[in-house]
VOKOL-118514 format. One record per residue (C-alpha): residue number from 0; residue in three letters; x, y, z. Coordinates in Angstrom, 3 decimals, always signed. Example, Ala and Ser with C-alpha at 12.3 -4.5 7.8 and 13.67 -1.06 7.14 Angstrom:
<pakols>
0,Ala,+12.300,-4.500,+7.800
1,Ser,+13.670,-1.060,+7.140
</pakols>
This chain:
<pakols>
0,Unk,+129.923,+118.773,+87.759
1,Unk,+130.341,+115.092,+87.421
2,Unk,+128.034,+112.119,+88.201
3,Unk,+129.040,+111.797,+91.612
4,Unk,+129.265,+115.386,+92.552
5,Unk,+125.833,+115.515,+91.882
6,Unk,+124.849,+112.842,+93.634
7,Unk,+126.521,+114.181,+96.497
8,Unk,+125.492,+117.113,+96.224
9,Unk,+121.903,+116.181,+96.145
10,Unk,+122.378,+113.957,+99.394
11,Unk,+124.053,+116.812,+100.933
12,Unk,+120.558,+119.007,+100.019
13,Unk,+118.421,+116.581,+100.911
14,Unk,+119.247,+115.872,+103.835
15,Unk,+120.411,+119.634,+105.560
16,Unk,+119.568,+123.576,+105.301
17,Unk,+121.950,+125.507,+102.934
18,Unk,+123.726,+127.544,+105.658
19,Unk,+122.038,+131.072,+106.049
20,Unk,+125.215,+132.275,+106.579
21,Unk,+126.116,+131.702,+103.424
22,Unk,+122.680,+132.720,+101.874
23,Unk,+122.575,+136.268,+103.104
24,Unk,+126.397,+136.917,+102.285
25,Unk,+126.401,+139.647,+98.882
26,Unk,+129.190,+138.981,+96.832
27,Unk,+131.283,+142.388,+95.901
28,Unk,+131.077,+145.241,+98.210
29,Unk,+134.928,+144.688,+99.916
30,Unk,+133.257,+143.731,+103.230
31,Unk,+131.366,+141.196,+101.711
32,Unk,+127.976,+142.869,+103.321
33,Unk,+124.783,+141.308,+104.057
34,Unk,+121.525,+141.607,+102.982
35,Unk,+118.633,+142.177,+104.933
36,Unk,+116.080,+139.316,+105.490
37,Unk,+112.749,+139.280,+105.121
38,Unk,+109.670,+137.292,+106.776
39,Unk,+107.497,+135.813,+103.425
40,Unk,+105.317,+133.934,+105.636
41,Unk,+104.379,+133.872,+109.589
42,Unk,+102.811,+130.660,+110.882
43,Unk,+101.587,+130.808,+114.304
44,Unk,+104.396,+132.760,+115.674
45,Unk,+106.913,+131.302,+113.660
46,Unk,+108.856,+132.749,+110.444
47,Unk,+109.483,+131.750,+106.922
48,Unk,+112.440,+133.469,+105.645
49,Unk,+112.770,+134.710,+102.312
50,Unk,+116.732,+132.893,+102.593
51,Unk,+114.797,+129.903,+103.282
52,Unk,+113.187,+129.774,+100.600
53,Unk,+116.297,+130.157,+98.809
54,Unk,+117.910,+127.534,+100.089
55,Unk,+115.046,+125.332,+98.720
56,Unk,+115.561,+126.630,+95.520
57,Unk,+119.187,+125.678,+95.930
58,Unk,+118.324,+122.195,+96.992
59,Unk,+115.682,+121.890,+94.214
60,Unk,+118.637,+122.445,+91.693
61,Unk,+121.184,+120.393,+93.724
62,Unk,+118.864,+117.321,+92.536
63,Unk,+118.865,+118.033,+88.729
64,Unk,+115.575,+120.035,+88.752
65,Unk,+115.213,+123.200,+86.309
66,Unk,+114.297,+126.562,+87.904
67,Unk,+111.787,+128.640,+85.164
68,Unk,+113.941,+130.951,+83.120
69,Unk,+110.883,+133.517,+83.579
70,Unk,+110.158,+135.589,+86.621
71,Unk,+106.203,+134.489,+86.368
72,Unk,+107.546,+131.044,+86.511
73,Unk,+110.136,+131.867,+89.087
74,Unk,+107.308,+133.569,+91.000
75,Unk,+105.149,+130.768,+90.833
76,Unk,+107.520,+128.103,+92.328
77,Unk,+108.518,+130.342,+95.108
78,Unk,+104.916,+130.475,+96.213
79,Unk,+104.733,+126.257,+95.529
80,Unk,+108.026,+126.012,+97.970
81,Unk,+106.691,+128.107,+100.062
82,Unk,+103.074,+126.653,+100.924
83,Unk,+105.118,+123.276,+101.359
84,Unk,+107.385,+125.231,+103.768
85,Unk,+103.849,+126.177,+105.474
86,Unk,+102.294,+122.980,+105.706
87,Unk,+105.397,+121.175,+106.756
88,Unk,+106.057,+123.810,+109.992
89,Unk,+101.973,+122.943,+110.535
90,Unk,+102.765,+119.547,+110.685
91,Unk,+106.078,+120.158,+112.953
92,Unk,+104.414,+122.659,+115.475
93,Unk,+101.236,+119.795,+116.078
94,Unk,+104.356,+117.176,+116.861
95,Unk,+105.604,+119.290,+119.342
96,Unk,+102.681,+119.955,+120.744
97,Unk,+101.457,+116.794,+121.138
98,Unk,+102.642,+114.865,+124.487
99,Unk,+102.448,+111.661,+122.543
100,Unk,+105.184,+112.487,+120.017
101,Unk,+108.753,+112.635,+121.348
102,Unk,+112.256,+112.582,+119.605
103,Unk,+114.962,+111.716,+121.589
104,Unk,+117.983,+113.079,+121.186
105,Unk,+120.049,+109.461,+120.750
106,Unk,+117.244,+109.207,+117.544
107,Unk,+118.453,+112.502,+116.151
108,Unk,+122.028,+111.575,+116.636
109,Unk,+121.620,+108.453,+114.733
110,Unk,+119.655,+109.859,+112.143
111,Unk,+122.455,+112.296,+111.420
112,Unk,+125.333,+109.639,+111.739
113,Unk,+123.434,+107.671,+109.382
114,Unk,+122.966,+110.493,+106.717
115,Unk,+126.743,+111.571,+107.310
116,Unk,+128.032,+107.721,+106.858
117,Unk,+125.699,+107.319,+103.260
118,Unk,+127.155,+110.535,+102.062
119,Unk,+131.190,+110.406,+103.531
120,Unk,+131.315,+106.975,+101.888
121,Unk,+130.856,+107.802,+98.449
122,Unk,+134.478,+109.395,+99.103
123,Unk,+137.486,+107.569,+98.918
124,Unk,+139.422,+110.254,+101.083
125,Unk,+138.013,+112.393,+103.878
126,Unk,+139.630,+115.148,+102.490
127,Unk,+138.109,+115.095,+99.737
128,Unk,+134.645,+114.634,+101.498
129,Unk,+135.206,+118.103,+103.008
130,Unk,+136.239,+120.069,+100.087
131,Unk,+132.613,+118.401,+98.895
132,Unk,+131.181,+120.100,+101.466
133,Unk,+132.796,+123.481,+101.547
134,Unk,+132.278,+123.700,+97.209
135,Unk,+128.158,+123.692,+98.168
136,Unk,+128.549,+125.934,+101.208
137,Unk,+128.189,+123.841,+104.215
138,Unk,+131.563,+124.362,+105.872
139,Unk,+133.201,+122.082,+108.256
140,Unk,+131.957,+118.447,+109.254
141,Unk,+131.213,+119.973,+112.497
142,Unk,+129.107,+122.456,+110.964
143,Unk,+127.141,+120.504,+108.389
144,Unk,+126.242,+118.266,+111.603
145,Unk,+124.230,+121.016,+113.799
146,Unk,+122.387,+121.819,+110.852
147,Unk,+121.528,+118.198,+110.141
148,Unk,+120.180,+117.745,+113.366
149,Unk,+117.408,+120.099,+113.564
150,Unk,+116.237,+118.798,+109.575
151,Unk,+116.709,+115.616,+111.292
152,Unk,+114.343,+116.108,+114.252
153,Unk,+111.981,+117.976,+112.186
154,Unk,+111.313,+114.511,+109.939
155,Unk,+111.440,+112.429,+112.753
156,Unk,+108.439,+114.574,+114.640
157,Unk,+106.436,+114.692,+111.390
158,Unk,+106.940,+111.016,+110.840
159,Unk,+106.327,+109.978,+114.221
160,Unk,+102.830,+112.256,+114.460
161,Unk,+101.460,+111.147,+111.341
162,Unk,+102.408,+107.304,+112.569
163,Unk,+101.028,+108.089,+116.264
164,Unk,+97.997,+109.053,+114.071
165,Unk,+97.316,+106.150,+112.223
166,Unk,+97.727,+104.053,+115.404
167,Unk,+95.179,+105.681,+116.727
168,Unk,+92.930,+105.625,+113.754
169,Unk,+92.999,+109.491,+113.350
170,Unk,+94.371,+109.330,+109.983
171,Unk,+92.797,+106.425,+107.915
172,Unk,+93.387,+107.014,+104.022
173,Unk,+90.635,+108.547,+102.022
174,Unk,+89.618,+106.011,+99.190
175,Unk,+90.322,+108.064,+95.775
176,Unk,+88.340,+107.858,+92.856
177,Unk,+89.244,+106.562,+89.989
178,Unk,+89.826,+109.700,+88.281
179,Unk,+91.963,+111.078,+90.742
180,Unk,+94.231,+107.644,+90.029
181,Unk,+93.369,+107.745,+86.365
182,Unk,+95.139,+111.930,+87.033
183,Unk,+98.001,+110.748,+88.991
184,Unk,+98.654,+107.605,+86.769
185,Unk,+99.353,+109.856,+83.402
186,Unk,+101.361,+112.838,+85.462
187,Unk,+103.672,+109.991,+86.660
188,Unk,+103.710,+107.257,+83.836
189,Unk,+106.830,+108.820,+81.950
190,Unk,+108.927,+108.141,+85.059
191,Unk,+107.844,+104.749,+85.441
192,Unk,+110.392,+102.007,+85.238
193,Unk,+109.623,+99.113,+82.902
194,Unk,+107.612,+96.214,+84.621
195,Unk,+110.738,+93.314,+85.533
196,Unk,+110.358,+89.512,+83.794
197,Unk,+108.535,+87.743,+86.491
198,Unk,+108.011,+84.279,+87.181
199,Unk,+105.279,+82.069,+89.265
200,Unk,+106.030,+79.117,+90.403
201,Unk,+105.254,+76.643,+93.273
202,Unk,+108.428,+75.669,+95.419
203,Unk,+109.157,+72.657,+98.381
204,Unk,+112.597,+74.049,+100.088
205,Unk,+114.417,+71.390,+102.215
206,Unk,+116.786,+72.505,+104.316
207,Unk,+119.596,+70.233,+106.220
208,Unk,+118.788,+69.853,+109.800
209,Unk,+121.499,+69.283,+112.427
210,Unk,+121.526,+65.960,+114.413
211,Unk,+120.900,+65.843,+118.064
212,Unk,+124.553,+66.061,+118.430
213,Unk,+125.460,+68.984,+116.922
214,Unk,+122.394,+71.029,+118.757
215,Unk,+123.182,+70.217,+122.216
216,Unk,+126.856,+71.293,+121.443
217,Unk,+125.318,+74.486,+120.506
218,Unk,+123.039,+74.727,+123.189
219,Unk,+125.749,+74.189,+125.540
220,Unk,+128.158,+77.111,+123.590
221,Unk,+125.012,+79.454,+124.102
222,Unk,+124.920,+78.933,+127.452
223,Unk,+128.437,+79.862,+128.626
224,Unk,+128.485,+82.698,+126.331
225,Unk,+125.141,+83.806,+128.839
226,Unk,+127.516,+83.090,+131.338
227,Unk,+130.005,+85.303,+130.404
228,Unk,+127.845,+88.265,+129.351
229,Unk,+125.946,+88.156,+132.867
230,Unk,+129.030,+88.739,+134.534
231,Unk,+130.039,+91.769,+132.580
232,Unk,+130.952,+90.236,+129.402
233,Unk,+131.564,+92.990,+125.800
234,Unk,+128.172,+92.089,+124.329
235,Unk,+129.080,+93.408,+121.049
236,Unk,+132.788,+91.717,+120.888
237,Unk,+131.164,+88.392,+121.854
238,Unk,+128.886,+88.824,+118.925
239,Unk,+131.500,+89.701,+116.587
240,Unk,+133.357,+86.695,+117.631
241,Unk,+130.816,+84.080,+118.354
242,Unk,+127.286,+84.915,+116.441
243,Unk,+126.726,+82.802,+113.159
244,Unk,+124.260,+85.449,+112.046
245,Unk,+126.453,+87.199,+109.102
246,Unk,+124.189,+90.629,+108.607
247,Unk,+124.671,+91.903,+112.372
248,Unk,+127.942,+90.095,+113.450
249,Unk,+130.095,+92.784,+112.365
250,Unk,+127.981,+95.348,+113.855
251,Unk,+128.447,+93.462,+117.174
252,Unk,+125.179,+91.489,+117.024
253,Unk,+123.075,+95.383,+116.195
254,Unk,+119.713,+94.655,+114.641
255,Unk,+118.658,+98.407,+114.544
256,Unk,+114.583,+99.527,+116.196
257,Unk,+112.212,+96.672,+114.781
258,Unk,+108.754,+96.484,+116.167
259,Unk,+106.680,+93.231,+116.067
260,Unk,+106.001,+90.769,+112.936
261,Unk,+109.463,+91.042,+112.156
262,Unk,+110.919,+88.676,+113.880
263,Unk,+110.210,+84.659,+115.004
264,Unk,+107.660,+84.979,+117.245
265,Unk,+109.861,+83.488,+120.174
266,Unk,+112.008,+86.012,+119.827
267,Unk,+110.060,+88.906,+119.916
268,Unk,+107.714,+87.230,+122.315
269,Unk,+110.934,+87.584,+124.841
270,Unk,+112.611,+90.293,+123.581
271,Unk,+109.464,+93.339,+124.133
272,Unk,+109.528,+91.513,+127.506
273,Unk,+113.367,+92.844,+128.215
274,Unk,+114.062,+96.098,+129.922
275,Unk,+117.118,+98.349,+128.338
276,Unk,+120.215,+96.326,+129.223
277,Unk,+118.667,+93.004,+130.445
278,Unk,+120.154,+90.117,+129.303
279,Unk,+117.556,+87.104,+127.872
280,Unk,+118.027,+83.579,+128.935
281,Unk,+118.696,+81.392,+125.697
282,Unk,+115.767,+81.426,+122.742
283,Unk,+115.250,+78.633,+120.435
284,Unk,+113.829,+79.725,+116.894
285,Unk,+114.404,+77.487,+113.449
286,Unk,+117.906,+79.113,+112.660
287,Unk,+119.527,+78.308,+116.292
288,Unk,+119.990,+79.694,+120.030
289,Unk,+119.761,+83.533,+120.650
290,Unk,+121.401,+85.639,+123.617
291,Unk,+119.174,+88.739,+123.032
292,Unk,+120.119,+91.958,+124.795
293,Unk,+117.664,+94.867,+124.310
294,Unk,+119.148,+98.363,+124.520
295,Unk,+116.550,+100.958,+124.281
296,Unk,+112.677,+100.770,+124.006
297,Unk,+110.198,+102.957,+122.298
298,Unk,+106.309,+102.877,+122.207
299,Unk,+105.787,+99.883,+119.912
300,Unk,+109.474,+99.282,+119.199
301,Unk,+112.864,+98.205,+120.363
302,Unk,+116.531,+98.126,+119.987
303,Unk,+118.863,+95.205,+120.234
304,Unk,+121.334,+92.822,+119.817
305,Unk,+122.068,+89.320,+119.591
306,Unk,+124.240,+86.608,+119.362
307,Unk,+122.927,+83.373,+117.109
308,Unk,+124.751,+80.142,+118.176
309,Unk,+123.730,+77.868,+114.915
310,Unk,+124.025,+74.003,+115.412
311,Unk,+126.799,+73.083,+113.033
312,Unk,+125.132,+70.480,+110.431
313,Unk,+127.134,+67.645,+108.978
314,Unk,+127.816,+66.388,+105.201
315,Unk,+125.642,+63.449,+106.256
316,Unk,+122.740,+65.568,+107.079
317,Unk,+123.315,+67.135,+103.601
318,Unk,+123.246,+64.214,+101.957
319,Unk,+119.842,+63.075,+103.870
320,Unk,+118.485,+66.684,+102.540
321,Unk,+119.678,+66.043,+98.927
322,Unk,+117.967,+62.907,+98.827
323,Unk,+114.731,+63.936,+100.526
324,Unk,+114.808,+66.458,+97.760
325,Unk,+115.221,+64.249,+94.982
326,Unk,+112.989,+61.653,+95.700
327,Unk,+110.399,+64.355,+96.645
328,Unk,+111.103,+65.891,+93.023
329,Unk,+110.355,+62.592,+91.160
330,Unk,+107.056,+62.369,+93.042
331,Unk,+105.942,+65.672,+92.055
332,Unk,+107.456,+65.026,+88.428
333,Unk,+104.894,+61.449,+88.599
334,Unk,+101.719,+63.621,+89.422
335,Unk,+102.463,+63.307,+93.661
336,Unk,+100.059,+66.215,+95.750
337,Unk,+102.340,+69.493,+96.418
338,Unk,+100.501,+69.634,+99.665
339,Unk,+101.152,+66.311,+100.872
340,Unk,+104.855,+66.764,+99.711
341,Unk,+105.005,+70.413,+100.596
342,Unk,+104.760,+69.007,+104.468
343,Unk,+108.533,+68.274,+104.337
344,Unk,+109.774,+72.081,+102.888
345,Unk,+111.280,+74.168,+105.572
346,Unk,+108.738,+76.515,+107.021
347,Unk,+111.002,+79.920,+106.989
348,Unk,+110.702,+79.672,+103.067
349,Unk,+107.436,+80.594,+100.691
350,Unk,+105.325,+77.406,+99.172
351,Unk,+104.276,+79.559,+96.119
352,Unk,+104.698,+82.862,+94.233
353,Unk,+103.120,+85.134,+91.620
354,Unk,+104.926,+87.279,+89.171
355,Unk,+107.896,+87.092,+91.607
356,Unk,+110.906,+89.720,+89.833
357,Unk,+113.170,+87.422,+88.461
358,Unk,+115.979,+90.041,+88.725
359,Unk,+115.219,+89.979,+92.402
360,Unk,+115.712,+86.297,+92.784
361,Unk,+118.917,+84.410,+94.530
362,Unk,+121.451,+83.779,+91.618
363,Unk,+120.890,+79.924,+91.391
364,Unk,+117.239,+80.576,+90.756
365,Unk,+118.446,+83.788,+88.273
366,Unk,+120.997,+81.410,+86.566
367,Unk,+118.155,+78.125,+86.007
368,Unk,+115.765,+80.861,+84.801
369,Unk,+118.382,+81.992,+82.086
370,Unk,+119.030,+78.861,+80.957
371,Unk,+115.362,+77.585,+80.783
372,Unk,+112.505,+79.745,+79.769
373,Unk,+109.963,+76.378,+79.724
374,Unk,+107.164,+76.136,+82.397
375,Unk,+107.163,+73.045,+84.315
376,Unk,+109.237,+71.109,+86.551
377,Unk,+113.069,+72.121,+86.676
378,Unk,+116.379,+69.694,+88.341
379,Unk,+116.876,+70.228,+91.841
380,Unk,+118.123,+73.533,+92.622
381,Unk,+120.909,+74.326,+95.836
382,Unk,+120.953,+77.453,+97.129
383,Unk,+123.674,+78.642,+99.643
384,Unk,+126.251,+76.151,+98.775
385,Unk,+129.389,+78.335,+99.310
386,Unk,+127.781,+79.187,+103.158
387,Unk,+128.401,+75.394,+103.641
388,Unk,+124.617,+75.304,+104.909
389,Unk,+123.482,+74.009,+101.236
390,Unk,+118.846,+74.182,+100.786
391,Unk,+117.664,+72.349,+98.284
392,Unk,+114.808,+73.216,+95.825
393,Unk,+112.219,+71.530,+94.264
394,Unk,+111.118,+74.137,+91.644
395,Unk,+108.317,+73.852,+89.397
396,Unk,+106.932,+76.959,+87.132
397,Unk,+103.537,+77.565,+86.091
398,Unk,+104.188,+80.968,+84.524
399,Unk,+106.449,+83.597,+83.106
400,Unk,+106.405,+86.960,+81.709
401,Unk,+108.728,+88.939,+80.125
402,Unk,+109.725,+92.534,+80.832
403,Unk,+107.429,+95.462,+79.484
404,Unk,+105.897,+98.611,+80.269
405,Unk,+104.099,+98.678,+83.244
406,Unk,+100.393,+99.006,+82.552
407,Unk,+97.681,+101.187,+85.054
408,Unk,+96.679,+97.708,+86.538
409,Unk,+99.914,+97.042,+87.457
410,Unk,+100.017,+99.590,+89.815
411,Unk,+96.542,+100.345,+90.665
412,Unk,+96.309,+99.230,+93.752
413,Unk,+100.025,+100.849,+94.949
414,Unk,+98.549,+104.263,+93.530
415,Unk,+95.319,+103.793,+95.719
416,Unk,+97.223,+103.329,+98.550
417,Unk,+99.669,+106.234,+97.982
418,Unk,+96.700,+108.175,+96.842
419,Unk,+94.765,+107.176,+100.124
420,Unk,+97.368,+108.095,+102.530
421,Unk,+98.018,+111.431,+100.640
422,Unk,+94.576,+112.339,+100.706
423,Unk,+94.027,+112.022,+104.793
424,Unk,+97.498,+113.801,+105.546
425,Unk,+96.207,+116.882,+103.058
426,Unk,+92.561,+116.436,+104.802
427,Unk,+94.317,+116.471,+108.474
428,Unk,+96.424,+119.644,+107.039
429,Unk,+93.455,+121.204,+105.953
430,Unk,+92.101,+121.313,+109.764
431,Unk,+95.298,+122.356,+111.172
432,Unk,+95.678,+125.329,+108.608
433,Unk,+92.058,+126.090,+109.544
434,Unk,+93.114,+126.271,+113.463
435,Unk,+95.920,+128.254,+113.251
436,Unk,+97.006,+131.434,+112.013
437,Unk,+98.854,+131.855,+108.830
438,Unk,+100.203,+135.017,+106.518
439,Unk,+101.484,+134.390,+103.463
440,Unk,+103.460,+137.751,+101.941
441,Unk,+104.698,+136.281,+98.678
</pakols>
């Protein structure tokens, strides 16, 4: 199997149930019979089928893992599958009993359009994409689809108890010790990837600003647009047409479920206001005028769309911004406060860093940082010149690193975090196995 098949193939697995149909077909026999199924574990009142299991073993391998040649060891991960099976139907049978947690079924849907569009895309031919499917089992489209959907709803409940949980301070993580990161440190080091080249450095960003001009032109813009979409306007083709904001245009203005502290506050601040379908009136934040149109609303979150109307911003006011910059550079450069000049950098962008990736980095900064590996103050830097809204950087570093092995301090405080929340879900699994009953036959 190539590359790519197996990549597939493990996004097919990942993401959906073998089909049982398949799994209890014998081969031989003329009739192709079936063989019967047996329960390996009851919990509550609910089965775990010994095809189930299976099909984990199937998805296991479908991800390059190695099933044990001997029947001990093959024993042995059959029981490991299924206690996960266990503890995940646990989880899954609290979630739906809990009035708290609900899944609707527009959530599932997009969940499983979402998986489908990752995994058809790797294909250049649909065709092909369905011979994919049928080579591991899964059938039709249509088929691989209905048995998306329950995996689908299954994460989402889990996910969305374990979250309801935290918000309610039900599940705070359990500190570990520092043998129990020292343990999970050495089990996982091997797979570690090597630490990146960072860089720190202390930055003053200006960024052109439109005259007074230019923004009531785009005021004005915004507000016919609002005209047209509150008398029945195509929200989405306006957006596609109209909105300067490049990662949602072509989606018709989507922005996908975002809860709060994502956004500009004056956004947000009017958007959780909006009921499904309400238009806003027109919201200012630093990158222009927003039409905001919220479609459907969850407990802490929301979906919408938007249309950004950006004042246009004119080669004079890029040449006031270039200048700015440079004369703000040669004060820094003569021993000037970075406060005091930091009071001019545009607020959207960060003042300072610490062992920032460099990989990570826009290109202009990636391309400086190849050509210079000194500390200290660097030439002017523009960022974004091709988008014909040029920034301009005042970049000085006070430290670099190169790339290396990643050391336990590195990560210490990312494994006692994982560790922590690991901890209280097995804790809060512990209780529910303890309340319910469970038989294991394996």
């Amino acid at each position: 199997m190539t590359t790519r098949r197996m990549l597939i193939t493990a996004i097919l697995f990942a993401a959906s149930a073998f089909s049982r149909e398949a799994t209890a077909q014998q081969p031989g026999g003329g009739g192709g019979g079936r063989s019967i199924d047996r329960i390996v574990a009851i919990v509550g009142t609910r089965p775990i089928l010994s095809s189930q299991v299976d099909e984990e073993v199937v998805r296991f391998q479908a991800q390059g893992g190695q099933v044990p040649e001997d029947s001990a060891g093959r024993a042995k991960m059959r029981r490991q599958i299924v206690d996960r099976m266990v503890e995940e139907e646990l989880v899954v049978q609290q979630a739906q009993r809990d009035t708290n947690v609900k899944v609707t079924e527009q959530e599932v849907l997009d969940a499983v359009e979402q998986t489908y569009q990752n995994a058809r895309k790797q294909f250049s031919t649909e065709l092909e994409f369905q011979n994919q499917l049928r080579a591991v089992g899964l059938g039709s489209v249509e088929e691989w689809r209905r048995q998306l959907s329950d995996d689908q709803r299954r994460r989402i409940l889990q996910d969305r108890l374990f979250e309801h949980l935290r918000q309610k301070g039900k599940l705070r993580p359990i500190p570990p010790t520092d043998a129990q990161m020292r343990e999970f440190w050495e089990s996982n080091r091997a797979q570690q990837p090597k630490r990146p080249a960072t860089v720190s450095f202390r930055q003053i960003v200006i960024k052109p600003q439109p005259d007074s001009g230019a923004k009531a032109r785009a005021h004005q813009l915004a507000e016919s647009l609002l005209v047209v979409l509150r008398h029945g306007g195509d929200f989405a083709a306006i957006a596609k047409r109209f909105s300067a904001d490049t990662a949602s245009r072509e989606q018709g203005g989507e922005l996908g479920w975002f809860r709060r502290g994502v956004m500009f506050k004056a956004f947000e601040d009017v958007a959780f206001r909006l009921r499904p379908g309400e238009i806003s009136e027109i919201v200012e934040t630093p990158f222009g005028y927003h039409i905001i149109r919220v479609q459907r609303v969850q407990p802490a979150e929301i979906l919408a769309r938007h249309v950004l109307i950006m004042a246009d911003v004119s080669p004079t006011q890029i040449d006031v911004a270039r200048r700015l910059a440079d004369s703000l550079h040669d004060a820094l450069a003569r021993g000037a406060p970075f406060d005091t000049l930091a009071r001019h950098a545009d607020p959207e962008e960060p003042k300072l860093a610490e062992d920032a990736p460099i990989n990570q980095m826009p290109q202009e900064y990636q391309d400086l940082l190849a050509r210079d590996s000194t500390a200290g103050i660097k030439s002017v830097i523009t960022v974004g010149a091709r988008s014909g809204r040029p920034k301009f950087v005042v970049y000085d570093v006070t430290q670099r690193h190169a790339e290396g092995d990643l050391a336990f301090d590195d990560v210490k405080v990312r494994i006692k975090e994982i560790l922590g929340n690991d901890l209280a879900i097995r804790h809060y699994i512990d209780e529910l196995r303890r309340q319910t009953y469970i038989d294991v036959r394996l």
